[in-house]
C-alpha positions as CSV (number, residue, x, y, z in Angstrom):
1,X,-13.5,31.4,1.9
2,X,-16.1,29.0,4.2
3,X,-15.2,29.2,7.8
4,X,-13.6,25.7,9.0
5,X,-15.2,23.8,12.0
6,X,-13.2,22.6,14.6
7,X,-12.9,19.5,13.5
8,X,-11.6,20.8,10.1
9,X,-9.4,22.9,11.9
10,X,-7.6,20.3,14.1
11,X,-7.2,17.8,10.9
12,X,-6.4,20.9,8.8
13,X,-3.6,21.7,11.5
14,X,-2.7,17.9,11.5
15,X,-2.3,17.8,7.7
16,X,0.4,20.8,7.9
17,X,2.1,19.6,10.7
18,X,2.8,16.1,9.7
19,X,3.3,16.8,6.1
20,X,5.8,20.0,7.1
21,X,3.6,21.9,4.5
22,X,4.7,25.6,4.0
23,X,0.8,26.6,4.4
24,X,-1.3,28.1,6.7
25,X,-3.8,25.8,8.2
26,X,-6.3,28.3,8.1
27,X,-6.3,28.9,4.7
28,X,-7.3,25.5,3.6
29,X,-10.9,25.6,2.2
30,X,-12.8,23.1,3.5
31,X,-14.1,22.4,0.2
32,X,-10.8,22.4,-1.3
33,X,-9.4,19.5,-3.2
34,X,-6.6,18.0,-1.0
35,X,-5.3,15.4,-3.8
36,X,-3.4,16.8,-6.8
37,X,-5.0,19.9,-7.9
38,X,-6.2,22.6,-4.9
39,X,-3.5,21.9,-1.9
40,X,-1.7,19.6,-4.1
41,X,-0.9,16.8,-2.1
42,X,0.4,13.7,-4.0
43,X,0.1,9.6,-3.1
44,X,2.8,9.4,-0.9
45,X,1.6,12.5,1.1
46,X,-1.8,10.8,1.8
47,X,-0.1,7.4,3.0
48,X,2.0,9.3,5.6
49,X,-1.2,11.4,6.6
50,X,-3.1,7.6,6.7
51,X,-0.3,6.6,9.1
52,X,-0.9,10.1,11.6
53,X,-4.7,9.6,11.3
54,X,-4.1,5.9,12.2
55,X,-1.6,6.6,15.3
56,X,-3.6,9.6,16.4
57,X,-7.2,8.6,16.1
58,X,-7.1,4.8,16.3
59,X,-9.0,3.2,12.7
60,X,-6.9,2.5,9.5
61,X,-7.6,3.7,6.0
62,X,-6.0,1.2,3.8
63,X,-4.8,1.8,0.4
64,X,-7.0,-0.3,-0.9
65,X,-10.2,1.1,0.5
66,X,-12.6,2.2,-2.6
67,X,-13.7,5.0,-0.2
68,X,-10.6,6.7,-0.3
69,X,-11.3,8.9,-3.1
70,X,-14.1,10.4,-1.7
71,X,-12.1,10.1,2.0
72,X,-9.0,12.1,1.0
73,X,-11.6,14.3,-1.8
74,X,-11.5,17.5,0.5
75,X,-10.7,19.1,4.0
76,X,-14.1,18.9,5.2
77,X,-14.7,15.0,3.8
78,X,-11.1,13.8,5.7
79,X,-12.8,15.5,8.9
80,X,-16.1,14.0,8.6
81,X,-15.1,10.5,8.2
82,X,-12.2,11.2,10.9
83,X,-15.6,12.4,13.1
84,X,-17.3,9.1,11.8
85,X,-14.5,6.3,12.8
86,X,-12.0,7.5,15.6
87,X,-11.9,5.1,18.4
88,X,-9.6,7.8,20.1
């Protein structure tokens, strides 16, 4: 399995946490699908994890972003575009 960054290990961490996931942090490959198939995470997880990104990093994602698909498509994509557009 690639070795996460730091930055994919704090989001990885944060993804866990706020979604009380039964999953090691460190096991989720970067690369890894985070919607549906690979960690499995379904709609309503990824609008409570928009809500923690918002509060803790200070942008939005809205739903309604065409980006999100490639936003949400992985571990290491979510940490990138966190890296890209925090304000905090």
């Amino acid at each position: 399995m690639p070795q996460q960054s730091s930055q994919e290990h704090e989001v990885a961490e944060l993804i866990t946490q706020s979604l009380n996931l039964d999953t090691d942090p460190n096991a989720i490959d970067p690369a890894q699908p985070l919607y549906r198939e690979g960690l499995g995470l379904d709609s309503i997880d990824l609008l409570e994890l928009s809500l923690v990104i918002s509060k803790k990093y200070g942008f939005q994602i809205k739903s309604d972003d065409p980006e999100n698909v490639s936003v949400f498509s992985s571990l290491g994509d979510l940490a990138r575009t966190i890296k890209n557009r925090r304000t905090k």
